[in-house]
Structures are given as C-alpha cells and as structure tokens.
Phi, psi and omega in degrees: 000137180264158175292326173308314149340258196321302191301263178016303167270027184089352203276146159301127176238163207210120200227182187243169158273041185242160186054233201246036219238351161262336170298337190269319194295298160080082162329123197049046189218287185264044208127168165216144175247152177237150178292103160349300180273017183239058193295000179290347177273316180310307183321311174300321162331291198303305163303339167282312175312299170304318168269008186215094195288338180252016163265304156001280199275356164313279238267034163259332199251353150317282193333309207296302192309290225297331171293299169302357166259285171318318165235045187280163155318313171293329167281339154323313198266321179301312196300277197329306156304325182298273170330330170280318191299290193312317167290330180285283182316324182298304184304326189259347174088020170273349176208000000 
C-alpha cells in the first residue's frame, strides 16, 4: 500500500523524509516523519499510533478529508478539464 492509499483509507502514516511523502504528510497533522537513518524514531512514531487511541483517529480523519479534498478522482478529472479548455482555447486563438 502506498501512502496515497493508505491516507485514503484512514490509516496513519509514518514516512521517512524523501521525496514528496513530507508535503503529504504533514507532521503530526497527517501523519509522522522520521529521519531515514533513525528507525528508532519510526518505531516510536509507531508505538505513539498505537497507544494513543485519539491521536490515532485526528490523523486518521485528516487522512481521509485530505484524500478526498486533494487526490481524489474528481479533482483529478476538473484539473484535467481545466487544462484541455486551456490547450483548445490556445490552439482556436482564444487565449
């Protein structure tokens, strides 16, 4: 399961700090990041998820909005449309 997943279903996610995966995250709102080379922090991460049943569902009821306002199909498919209107009007001299 990828994190894009994983928020989508609710899940916490506990990420490393590579790529695109701290813009997503958002320590401790969406999620938590760890220092690549410290998995003794992921662990802790983990064990905070686990024992702390209301932190648990904050960052579970982030994830979830944050998939559905941000990756959803539909904002997918309006992005997509925006863009063909915008290549069409450019191609007919409309914009």
């Amino acid at each position: 399961m990828n994190a894009f997943e994983g928020m989508a279903a609710g899940k916490p996610i506990i990420a490393t700090r590579i790529g695109a995966l701290p813009e997503i995250t958002h320590n401790g709102v969406k999620g938590f990041l760890a220092p690549e080379d410290m998995p003794q922090v992921a662990a802790n991460r983990i064990l905070t998820i686990f024992h702390d049943r209301q932190m648990a569902s904050y960052v579970s009821l982030q994830d979830i909005a944050s998939a559905e306002n941000q990756f959803s199909w539909r904002k997918a498919a309006i992005e997509t449309i925006g863009v063909y209107r915008k290549a069409i009007s450019e191609c007919t001299g409309g914009g």
